[in-house]
N, C-alpha and C positions, 0 to 999 in steps of 0.2 A: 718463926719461919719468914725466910726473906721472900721478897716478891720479885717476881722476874720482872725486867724493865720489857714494855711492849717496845715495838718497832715503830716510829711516826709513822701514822696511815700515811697510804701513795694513792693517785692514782696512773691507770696506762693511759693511752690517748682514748680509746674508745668508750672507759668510762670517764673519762672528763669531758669527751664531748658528750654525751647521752645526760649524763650532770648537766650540761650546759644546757644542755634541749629541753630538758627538764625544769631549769629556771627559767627558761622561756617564755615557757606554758605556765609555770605559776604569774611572772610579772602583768603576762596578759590578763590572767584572771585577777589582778591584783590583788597578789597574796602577799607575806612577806615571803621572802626566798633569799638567800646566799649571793652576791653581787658573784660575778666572775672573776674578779680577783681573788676572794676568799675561795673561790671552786679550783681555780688554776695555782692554788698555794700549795695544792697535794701534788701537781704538777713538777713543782719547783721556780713553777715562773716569778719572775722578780716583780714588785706591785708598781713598777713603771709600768705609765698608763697606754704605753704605744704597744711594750710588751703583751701586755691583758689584752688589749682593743684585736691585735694582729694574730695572737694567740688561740685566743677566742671564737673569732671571726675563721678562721682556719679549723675548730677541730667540729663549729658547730657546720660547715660546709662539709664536710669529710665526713661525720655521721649523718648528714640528712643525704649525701650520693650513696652512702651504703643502703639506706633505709628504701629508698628510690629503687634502688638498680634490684634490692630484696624482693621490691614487689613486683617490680617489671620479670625477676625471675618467676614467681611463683604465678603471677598471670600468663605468660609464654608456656610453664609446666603444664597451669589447666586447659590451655585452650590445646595444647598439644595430647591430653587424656582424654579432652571431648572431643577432638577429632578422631582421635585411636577407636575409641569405642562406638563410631558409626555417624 
């Protein structure tokens, strides 16, 4: 029995930046972790390093304002339910 060929993993933007945020947090803690070239090669991005640097720099901004704006929602929701409720 033959084997089906998989499809080469992808990532969309929001898991390549969350990936990116994620190596972040390991470099900090000095773990090993996946450099952002090898993270943005599910991307398709090319391993020119302006590419990477500019690539990077852009998807880990654009997950941390979603991440941001998530909580400024969810604190606005509460403070709007402890208002309601007296």
């Amino acid at each position: 029995m033959r084997r089906r060929a998989l499809p080469s993993p992808s990532l969309n933007a929001l898991d390549a930046g969350l990936a990116l945020l994620g190596v972040e947090v390991l470099r900090r803690l000095g773990l090993p972790c996946p450099s952002d070239a090898e993270v943005l090669r599910f991307r398709g991005v090319p391993d020119d390093p302006d590419s990477v640097d500019n690539d990077a720099g852009f998807l880990r901004e654009k997950i941390s304002a979603y991440l941001v704006d998530g909580m400024t929602l969810e604190g606005l929701s509460r403070r709007a339910a402890g208002d309601a409720r007296g």
